[in-house]
DSSP file (Angstrom, degrees, kcal/mol; ACC not computed):
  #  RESIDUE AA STRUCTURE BP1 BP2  ACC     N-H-->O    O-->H-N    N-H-->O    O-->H-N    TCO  KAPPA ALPHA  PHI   PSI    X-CA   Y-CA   Z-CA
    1    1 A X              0   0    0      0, 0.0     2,-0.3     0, 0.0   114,-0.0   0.000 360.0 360.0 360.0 159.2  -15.9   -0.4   20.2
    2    2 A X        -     0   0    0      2,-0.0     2,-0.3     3,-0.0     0, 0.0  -0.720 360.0-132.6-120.7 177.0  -19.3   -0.3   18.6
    3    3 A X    >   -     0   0    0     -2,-0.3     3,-5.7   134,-0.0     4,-0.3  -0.891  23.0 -98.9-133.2 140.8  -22.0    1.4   19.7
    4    4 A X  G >  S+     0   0    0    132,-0.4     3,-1.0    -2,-0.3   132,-0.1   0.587 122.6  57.3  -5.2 -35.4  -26.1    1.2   20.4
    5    5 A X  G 3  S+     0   0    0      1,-0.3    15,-0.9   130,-0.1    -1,-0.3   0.694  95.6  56.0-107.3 -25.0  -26.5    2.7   17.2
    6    6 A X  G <  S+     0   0    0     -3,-5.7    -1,-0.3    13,-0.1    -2,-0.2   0.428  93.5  96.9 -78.5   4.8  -24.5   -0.1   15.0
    7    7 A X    <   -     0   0    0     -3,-1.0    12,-3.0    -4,-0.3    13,-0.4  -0.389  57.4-155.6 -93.5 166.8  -27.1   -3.2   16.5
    8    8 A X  E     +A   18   0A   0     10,-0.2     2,-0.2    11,-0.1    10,-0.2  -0.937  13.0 176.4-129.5 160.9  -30.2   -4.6   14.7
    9    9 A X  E     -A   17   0A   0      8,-1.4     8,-1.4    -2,-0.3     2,-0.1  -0.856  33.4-104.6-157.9 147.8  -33.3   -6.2   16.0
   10   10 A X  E     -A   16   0A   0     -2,-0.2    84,-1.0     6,-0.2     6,-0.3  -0.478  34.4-134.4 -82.2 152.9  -36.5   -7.5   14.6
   11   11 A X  B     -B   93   0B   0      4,-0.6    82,-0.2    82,-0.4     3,-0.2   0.222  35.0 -88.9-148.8-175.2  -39.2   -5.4   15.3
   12   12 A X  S    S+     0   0    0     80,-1.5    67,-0.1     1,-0.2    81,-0.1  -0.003 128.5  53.9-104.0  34.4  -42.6   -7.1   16.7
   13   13 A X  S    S-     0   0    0      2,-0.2    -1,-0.2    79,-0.2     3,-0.1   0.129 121.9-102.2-129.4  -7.8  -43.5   -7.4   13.4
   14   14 A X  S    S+     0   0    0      1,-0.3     2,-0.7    -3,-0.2    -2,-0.1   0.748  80.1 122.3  94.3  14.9  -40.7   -9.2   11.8
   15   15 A X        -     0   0    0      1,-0.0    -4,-0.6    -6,-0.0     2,-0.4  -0.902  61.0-122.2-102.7 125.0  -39.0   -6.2   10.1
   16   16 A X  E     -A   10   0A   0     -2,-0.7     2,-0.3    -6,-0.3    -6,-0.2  -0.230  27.1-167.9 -47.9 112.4  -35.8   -5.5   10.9
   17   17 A X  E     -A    9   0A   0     -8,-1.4    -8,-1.4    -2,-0.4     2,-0.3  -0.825  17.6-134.2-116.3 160.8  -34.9   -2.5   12.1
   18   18 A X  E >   -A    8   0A   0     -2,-0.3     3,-1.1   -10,-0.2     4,-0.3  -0.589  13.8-143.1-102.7 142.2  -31.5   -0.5   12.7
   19   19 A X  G >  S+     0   0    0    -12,-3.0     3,-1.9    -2,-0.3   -13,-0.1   0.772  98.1  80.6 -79.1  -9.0  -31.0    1.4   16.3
   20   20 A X  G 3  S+     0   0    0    -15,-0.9    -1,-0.2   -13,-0.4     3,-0.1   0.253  77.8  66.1 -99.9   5.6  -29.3    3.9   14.3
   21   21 A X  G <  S+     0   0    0     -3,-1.1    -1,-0.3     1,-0.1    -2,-0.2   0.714  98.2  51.3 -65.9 -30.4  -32.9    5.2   13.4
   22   22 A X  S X  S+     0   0    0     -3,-1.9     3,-1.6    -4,-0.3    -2,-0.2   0.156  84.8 135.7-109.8  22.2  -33.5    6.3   17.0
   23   23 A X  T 3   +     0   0    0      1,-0.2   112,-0.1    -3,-0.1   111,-0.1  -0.320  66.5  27.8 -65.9 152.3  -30.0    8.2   16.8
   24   24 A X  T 3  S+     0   0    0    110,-1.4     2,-0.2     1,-0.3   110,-0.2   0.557 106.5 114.7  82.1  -9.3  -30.2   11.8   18.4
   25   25 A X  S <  S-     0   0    0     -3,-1.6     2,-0.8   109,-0.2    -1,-0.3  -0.763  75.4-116.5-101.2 165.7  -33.0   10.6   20.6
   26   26 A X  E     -c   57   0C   0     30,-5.0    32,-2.3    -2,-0.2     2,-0.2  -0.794  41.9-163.9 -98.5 133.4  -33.6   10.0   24.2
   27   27 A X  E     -cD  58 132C   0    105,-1.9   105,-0.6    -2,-0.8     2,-0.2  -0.607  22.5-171.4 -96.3 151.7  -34.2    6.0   24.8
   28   28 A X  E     - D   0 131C   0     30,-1.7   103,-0.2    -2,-0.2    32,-0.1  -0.554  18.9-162.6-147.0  81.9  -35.5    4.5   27.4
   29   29 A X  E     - D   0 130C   0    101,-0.7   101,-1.8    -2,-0.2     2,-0.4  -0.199  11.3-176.2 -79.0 148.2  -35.0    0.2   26.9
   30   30 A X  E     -eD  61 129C   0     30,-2.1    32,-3.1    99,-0.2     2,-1.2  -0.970  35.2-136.8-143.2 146.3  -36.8   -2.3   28.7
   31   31 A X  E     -e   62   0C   0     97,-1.2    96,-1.3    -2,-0.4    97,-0.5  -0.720  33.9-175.0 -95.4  99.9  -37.1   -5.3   29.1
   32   32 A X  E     -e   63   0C   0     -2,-1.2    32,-1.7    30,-0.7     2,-0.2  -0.226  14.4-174.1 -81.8 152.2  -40.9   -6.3   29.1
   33   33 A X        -     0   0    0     30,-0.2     3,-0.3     6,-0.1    38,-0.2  -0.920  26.2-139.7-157.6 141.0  -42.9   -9.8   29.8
   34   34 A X  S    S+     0   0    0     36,-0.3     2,-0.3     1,-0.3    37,-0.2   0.440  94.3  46.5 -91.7   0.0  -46.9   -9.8   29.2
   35   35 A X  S    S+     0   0    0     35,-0.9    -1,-0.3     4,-0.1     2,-0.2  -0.652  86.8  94.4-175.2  83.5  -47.3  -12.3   32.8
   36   36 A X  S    S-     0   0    0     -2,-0.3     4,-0.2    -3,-0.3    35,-0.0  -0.747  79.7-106.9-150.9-167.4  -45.5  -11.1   35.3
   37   37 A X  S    S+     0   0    0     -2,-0.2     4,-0.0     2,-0.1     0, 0.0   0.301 123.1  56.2-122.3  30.0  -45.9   -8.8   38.5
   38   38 A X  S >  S+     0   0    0      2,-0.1     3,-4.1    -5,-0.1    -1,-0.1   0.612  84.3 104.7-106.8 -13.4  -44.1   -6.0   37.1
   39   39 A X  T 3  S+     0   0    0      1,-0.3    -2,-0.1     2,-0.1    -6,-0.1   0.610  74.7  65.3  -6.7 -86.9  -47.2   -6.3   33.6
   40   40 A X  T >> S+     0   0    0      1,-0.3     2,-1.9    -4,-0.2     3,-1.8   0.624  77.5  75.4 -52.2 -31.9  -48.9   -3.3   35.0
   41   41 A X  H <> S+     0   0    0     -3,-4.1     4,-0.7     1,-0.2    -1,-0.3   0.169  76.0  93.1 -73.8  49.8  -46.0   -0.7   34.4
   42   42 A X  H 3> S+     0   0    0     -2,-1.9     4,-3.8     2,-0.1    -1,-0.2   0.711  86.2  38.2 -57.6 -54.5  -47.1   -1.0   31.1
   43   43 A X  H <> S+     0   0    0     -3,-1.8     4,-0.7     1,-0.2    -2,-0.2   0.495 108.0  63.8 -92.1  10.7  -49.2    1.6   31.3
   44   44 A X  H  X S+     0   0    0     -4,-0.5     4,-1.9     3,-0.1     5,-0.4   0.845 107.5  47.9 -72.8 -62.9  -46.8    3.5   33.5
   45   45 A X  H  X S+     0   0    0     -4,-0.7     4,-4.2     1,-0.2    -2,-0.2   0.941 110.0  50.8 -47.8 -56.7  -44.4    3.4   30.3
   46   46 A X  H  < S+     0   0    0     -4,-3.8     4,-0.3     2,-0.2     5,-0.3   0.929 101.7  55.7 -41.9 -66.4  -46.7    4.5   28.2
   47   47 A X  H >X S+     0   0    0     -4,-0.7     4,-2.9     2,-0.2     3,-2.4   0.879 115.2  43.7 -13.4 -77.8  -47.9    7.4   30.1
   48   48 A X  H 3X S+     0   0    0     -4,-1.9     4,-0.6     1,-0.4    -2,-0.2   0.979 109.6  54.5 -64.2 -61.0  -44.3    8.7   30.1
   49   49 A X  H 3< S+     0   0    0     -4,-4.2    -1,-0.4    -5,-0.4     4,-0.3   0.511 110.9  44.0 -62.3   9.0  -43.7    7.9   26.8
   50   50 A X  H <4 S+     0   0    0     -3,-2.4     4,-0.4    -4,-0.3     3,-0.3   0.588 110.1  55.9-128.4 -53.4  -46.8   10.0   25.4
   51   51 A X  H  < S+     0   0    0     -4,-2.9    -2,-0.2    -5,-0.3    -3,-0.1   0.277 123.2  23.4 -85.0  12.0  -46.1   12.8   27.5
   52   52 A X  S >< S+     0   0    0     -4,-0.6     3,-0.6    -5,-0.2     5,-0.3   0.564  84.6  98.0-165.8  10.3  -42.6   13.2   26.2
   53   53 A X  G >  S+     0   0    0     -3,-0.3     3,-1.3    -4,-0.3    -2,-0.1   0.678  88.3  71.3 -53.9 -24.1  -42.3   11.4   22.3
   54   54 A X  G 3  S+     0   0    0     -4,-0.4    -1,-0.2     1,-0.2    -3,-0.0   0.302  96.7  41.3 -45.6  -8.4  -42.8   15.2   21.7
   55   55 A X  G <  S-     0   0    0     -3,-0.6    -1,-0.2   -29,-0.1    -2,-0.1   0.094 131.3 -76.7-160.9  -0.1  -39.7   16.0   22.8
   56   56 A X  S <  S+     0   0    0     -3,-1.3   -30,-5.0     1,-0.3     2,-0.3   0.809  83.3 140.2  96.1  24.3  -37.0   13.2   21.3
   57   57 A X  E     -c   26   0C   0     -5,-0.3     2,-0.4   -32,-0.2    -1,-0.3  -0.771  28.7-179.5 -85.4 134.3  -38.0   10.7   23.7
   58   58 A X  E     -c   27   0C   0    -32,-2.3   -30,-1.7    -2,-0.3     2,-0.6  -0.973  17.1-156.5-132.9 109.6  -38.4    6.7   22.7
   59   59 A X        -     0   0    0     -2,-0.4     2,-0.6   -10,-0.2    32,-0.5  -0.875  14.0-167.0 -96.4 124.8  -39.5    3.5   24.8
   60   60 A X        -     0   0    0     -2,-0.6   -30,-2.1   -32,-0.1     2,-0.4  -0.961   5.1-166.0-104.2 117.5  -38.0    0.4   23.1
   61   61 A X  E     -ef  30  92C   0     30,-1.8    32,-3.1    -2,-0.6     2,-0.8  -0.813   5.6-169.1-137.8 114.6  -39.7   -2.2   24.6
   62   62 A X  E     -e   31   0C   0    -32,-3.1     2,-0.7    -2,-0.4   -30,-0.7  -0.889  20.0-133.4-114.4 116.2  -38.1   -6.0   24.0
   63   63 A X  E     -e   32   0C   0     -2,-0.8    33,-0.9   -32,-0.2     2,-0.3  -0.729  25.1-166.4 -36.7  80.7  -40.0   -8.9   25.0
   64   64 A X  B     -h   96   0D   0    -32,-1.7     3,-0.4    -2,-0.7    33,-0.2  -0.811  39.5-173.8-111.9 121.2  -38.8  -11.9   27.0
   65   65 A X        +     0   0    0     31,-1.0     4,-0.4    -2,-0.3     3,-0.2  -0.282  62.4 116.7 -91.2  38.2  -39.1  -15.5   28.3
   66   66 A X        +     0   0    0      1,-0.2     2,-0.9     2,-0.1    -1,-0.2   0.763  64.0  53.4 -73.5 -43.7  -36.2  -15.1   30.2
   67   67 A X  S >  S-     0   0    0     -3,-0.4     3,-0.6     1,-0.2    -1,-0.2  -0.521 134.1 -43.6-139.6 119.7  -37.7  -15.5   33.6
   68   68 A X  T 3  S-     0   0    0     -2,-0.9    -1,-0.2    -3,-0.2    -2,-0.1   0.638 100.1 -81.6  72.9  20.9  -39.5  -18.0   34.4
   69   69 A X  T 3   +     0   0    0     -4,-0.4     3,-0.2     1,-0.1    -1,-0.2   0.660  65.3 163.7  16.2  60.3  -41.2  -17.6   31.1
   70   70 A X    <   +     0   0    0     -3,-0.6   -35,-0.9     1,-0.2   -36,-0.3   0.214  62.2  67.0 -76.7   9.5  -43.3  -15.0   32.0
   71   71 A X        +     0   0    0    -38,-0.2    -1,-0.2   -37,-0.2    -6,-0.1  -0.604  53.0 155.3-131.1  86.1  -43.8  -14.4   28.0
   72   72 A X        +     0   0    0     -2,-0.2     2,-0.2    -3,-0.2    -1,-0.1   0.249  38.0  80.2 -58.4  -9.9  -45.4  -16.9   26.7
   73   73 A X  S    S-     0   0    0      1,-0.2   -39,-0.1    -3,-0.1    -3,-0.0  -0.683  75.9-102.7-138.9 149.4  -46.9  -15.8   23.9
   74   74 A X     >  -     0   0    0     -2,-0.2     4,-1.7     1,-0.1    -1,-0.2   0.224  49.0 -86.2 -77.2-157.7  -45.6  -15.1   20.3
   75   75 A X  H  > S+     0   0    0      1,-0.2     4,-3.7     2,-0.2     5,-0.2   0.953 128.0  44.3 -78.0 -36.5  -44.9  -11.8   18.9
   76   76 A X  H  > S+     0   0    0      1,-0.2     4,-1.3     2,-0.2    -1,-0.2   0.826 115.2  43.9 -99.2 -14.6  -48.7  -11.3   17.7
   77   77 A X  H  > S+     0   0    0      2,-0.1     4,-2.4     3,-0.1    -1,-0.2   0.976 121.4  46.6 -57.8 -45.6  -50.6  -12.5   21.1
   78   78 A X  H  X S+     0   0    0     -4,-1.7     4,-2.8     1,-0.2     5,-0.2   0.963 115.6  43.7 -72.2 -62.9  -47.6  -10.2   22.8
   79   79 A X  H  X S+     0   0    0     -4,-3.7     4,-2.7    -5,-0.2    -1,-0.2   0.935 122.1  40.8 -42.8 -52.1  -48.3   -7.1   20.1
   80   80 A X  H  X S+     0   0    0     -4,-1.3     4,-2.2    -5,-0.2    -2,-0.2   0.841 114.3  51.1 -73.3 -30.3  -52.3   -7.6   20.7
   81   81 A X  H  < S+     0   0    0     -4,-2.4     4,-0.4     2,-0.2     6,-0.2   0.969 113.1  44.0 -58.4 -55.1  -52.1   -8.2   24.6
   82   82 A X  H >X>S+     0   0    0     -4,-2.8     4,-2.5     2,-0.2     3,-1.8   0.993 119.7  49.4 -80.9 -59.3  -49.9   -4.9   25.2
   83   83 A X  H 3X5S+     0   0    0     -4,-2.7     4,-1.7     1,-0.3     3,-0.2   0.904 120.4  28.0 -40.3 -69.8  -52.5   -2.9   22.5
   84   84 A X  H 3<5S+     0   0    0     -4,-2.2    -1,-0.3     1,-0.2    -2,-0.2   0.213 128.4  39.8 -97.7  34.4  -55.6   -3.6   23.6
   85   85 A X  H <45S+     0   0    0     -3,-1.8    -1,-0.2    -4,-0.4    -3,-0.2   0.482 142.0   5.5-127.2 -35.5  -54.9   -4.3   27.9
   86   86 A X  H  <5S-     0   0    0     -4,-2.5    -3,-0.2    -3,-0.2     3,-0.2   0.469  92.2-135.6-130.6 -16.2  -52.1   -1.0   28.0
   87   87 A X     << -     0   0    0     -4,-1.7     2,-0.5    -5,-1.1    -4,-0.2   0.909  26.8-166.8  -9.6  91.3  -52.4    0.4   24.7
   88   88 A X        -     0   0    0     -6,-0.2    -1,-0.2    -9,-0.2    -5,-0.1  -0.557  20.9-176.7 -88.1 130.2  -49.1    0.8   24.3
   89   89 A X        +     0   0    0     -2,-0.5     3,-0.1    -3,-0.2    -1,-0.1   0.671  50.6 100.4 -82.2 -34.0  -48.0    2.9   21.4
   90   90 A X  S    S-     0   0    0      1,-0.2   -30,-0.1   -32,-0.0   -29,-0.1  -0.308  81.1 -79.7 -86.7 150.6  -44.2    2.6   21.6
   91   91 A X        -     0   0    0    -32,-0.5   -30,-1.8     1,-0.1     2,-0.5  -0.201  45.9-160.9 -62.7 123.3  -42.0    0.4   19.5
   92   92 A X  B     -f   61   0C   0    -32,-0.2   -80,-1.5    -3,-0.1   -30,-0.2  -0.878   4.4-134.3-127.8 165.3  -41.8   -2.8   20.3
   93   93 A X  B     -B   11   0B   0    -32,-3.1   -82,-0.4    -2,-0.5     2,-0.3  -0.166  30.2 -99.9 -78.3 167.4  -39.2   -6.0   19.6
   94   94 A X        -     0   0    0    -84,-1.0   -82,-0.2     1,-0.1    -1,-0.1  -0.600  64.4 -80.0 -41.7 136.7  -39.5   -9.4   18.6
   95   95 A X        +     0   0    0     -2,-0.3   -31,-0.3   -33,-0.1     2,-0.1  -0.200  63.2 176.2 -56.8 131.3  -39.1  -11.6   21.8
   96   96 A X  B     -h   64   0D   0    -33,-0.9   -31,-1.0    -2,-0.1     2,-0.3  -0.344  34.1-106.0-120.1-164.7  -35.5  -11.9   22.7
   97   97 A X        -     0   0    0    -33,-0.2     7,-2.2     5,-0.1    10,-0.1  -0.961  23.1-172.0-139.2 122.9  -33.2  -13.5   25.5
   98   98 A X        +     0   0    0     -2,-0.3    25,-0.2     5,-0.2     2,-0.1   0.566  66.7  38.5 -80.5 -20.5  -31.8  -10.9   27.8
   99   99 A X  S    S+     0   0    0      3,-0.1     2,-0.4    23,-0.1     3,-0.1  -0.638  92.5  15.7-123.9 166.7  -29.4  -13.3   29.6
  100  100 A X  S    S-     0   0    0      1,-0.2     3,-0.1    -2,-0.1   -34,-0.0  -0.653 101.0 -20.8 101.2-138.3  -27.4  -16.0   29.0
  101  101 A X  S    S+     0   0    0     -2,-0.4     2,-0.5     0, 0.0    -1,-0.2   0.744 134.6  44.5 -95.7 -59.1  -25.5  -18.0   25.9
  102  102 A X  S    S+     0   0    0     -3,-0.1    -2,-0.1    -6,-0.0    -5,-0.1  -0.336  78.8 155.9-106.9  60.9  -28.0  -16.4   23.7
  103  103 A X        -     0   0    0     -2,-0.5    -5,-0.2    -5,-0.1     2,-0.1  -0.206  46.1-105.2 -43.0 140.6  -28.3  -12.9   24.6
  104  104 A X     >  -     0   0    0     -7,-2.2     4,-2.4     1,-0.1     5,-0.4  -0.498  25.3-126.9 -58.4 134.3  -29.7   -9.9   22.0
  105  105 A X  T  4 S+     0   0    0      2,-0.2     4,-0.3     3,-0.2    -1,-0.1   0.816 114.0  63.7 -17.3 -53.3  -26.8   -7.7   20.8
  106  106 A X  T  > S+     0   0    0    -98,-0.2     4,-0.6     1,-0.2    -1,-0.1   0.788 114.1  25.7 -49.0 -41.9  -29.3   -5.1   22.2
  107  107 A X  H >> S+     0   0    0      2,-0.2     4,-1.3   -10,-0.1     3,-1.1   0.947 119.4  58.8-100.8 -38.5  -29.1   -6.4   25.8
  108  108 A X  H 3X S+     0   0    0     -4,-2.4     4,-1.1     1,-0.3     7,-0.2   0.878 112.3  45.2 -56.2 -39.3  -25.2   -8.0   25.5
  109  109 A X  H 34 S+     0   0    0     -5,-0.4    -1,-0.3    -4,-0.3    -2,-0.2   0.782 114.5  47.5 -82.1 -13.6  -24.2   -4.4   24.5
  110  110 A X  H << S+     0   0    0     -3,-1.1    -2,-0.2    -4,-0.6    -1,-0.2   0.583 120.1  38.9-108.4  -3.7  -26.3   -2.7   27.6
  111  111 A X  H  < S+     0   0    0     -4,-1.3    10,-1.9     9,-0.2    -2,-0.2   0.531  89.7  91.5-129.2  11.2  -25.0   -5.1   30.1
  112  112 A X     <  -     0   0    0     -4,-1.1     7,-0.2     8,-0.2     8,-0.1  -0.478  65.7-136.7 -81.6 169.5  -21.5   -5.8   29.5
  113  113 A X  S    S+     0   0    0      1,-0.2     7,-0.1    -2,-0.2    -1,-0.1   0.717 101.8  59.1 -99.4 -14.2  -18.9   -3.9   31.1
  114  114 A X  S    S+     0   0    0      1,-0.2     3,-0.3     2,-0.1    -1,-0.2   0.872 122.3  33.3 -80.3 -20.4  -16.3   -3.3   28.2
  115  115 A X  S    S+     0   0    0      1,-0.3    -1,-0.2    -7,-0.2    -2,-0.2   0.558 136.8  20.9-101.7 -15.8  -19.7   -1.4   26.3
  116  116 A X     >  +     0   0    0      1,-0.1     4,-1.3    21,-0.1    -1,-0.3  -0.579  69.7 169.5-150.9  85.7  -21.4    0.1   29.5
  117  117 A X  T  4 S+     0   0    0     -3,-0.3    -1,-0.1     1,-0.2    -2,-0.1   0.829  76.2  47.5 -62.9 -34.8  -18.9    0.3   32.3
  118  118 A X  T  4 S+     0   0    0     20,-0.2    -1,-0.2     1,-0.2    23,-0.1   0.499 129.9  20.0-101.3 -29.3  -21.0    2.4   34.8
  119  119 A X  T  4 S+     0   0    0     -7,-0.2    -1,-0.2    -3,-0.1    -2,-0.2   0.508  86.4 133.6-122.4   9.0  -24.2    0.3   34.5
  120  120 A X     <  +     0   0    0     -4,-1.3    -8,-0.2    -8,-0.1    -9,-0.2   0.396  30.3 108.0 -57.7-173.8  -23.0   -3.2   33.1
  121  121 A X  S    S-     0   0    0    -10,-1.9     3,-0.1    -5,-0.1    -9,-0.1  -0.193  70.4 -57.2 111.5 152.0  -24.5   -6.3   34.9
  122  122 A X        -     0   0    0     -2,-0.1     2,-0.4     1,-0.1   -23,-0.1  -0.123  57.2-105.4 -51.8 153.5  -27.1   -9.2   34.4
  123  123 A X        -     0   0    0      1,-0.2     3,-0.1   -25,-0.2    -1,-0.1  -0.633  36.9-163.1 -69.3 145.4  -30.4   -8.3   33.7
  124  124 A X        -     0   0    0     -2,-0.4     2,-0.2     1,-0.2    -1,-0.2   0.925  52.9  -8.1 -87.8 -55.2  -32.4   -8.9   37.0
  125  125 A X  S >  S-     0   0    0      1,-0.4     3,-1.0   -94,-0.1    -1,-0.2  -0.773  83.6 -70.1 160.7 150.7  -36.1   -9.0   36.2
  126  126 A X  T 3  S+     0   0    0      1,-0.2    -1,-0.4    -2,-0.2   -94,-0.3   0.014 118.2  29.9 -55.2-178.2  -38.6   -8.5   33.9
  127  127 A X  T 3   +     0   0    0    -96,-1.3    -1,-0.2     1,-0.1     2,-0.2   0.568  68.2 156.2  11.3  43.3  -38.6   -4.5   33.4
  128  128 A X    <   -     0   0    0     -3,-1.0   -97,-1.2   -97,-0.5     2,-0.4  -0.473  31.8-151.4 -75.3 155.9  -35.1   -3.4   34.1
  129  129 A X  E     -DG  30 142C   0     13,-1.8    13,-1.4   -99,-0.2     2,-0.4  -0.987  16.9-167.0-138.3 113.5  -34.8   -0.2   32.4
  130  130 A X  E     -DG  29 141C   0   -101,-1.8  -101,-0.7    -2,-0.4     2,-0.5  -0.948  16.1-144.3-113.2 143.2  -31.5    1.6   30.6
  131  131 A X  E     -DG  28 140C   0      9,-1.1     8,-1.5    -2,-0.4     9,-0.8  -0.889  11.6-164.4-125.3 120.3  -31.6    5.4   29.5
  132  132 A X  E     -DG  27 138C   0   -105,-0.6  -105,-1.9    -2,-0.5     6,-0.3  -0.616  10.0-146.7 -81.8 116.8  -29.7    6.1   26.6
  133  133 A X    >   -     0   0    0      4,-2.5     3,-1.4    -2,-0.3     4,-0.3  -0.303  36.3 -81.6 -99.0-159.8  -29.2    9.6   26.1
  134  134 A X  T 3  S+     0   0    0     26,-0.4  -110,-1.4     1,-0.3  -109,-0.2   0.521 126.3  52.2 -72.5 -12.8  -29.0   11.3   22.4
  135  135 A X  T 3  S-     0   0    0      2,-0.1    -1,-0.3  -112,-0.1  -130,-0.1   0.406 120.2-108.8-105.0   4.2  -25.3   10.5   21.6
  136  136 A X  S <  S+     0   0    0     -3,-1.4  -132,-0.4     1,-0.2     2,-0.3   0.759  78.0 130.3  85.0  18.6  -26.1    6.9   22.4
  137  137 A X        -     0   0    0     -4,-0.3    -4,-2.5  -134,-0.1     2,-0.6  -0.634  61.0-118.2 -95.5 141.5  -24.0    6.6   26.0
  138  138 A X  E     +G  132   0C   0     -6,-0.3    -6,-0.2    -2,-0.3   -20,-0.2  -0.958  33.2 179.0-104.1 112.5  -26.5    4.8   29.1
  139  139 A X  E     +     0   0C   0     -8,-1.5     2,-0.4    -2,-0.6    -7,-0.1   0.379  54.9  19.7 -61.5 -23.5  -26.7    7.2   31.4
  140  140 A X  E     -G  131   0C   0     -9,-0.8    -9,-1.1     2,-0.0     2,-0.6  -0.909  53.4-157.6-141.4 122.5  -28.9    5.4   33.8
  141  141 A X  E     -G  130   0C   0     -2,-0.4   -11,-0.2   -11,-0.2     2,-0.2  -0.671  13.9-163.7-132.5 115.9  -29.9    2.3   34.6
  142  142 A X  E     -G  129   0C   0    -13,-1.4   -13,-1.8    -2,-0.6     2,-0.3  -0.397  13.0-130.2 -89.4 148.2  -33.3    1.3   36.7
  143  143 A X    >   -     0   0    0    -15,-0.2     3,-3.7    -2,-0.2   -15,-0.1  -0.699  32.4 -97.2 -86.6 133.6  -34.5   -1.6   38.4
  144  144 A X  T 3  S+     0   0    0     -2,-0.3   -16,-0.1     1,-0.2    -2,-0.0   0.783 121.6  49.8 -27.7 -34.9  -37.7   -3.5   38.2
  145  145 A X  T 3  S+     0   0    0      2,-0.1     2,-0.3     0, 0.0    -1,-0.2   0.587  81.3 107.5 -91.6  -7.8  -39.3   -1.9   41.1
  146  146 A X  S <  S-     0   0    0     -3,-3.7     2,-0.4     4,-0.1    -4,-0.1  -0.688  71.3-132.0 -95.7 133.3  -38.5    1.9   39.9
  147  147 A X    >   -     0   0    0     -2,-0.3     3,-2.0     1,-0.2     6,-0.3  -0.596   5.3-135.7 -69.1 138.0  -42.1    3.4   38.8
  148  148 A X  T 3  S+     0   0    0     -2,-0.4     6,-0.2     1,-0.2    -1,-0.2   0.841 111.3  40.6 -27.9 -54.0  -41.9    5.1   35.4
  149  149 A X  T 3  S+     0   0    0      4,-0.1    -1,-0.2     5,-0.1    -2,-0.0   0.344  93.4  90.7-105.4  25.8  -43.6    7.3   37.1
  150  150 A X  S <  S-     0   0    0     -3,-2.0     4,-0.3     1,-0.1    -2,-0.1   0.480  93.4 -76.1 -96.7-107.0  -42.3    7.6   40.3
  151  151 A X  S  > S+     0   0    0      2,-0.1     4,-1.1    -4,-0.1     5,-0.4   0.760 114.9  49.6-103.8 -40.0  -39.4   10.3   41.2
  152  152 A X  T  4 S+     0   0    0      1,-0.2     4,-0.4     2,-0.1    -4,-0.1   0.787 108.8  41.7 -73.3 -12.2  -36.2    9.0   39.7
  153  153 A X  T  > S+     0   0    0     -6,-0.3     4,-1.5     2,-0.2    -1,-0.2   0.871 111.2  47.2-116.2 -48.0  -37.0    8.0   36.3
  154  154 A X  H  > S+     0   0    0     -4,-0.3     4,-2.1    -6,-0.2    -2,-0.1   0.669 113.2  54.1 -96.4   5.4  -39.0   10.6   34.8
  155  155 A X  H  X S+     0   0    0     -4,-1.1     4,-2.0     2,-0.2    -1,-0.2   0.866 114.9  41.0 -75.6 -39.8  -36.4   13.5   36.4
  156  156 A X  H  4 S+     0   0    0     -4,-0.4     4,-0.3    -5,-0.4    -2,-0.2   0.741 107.9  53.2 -87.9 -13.2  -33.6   11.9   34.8
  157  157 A X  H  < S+     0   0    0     -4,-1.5     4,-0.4     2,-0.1     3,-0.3   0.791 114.6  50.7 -86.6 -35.7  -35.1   11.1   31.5
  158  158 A X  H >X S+     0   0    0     -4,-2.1     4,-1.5     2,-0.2     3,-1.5   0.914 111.6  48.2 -13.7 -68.3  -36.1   15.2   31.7
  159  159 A X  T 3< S+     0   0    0     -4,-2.0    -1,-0.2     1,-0.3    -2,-0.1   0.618 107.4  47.0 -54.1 -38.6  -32.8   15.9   32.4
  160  160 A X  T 34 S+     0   0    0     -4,-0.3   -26,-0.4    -3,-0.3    -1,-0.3   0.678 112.8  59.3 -79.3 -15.9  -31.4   13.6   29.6
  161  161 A X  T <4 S+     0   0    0     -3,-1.5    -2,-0.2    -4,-0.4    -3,-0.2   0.615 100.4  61.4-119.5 -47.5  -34.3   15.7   27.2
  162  162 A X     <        0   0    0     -4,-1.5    -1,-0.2    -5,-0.2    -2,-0.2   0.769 360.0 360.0 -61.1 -17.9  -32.7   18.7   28.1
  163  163 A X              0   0    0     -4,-0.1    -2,-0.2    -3,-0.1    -1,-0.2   0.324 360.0 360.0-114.6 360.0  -29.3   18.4   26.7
């Protein structure tokens, strides 16, 4: 069975990048849309992701017009929106499809059940959230409405930081 660490995805620059760079870290993927009403945990992510890239922590952050095509905008309106409105720091994707015929690799592998038994299922919503912990296994998986910064998410991404 393959693992997180064997996918690829284009980067929000067009470079191709391997997941098997961000091996031995803790991830924390999302699926992001620039015009939506979950936008504002942008800077929720961030937050968390600046207070704990110190420490082997990662947000990969994948772009989407998946619902309701709440990302509209190409990869460099998307890159320049999230910089200068959140300034977000964290790596981000070329716009993908989280659902569907033509699903990412990324999102196919985090929501099937034969690759993720314990959290598989459709993506719901713009910002659905998986945390991958260092050996590349999803330990968790969050819902649009859980804060980045509210109780569950940044204890258990500690937790995952610890080990």
């Amino acid at each position: 069975m393959k693992n997180i660490y064997s996918l690829i995805a284009k980067d929000i620059d067009g470079k191709e990048r391997a997941m098997s760079e961000f091996a031995g870290k803790v991830l924390l993927i999302v699926n992001v849309a620039s015009n939506c009403s979950w936008t504002p945990q942008y800077k929720n992510v961030q937050t968390m992701y600046t207070r704990n890239k110190d420490r082997g922590f990662e947000v990969l952050a994948f772009p989407t017009g998946s619902f309701g095509r709440q990302e509209p905008g190409t990869d460099a309106e998307i890159k320049n929106f999230c910089s200068l409105t959140y300034g977000v720091s964290f790596p981000m994707f070329s716009k993908i499809s989280v659902k569907g015929k033509d699903i990412h690799p990324v999102f196919a592998f985090l929501t099937e059940k034969e690759s993720d038994p314990e959290f598989a299922g459709k993506i719901t919503d713009n910002f659905n959230k998986f945390l991958v912990n260092r050996k590349g296994a999803v330990v968790a998986r969050f819902e649009s409405k859980d804060d980045p910064l509210g109780d569950k998410i940044p204890r258990l991404v500690g937790q995952a930081l610890d080990r």
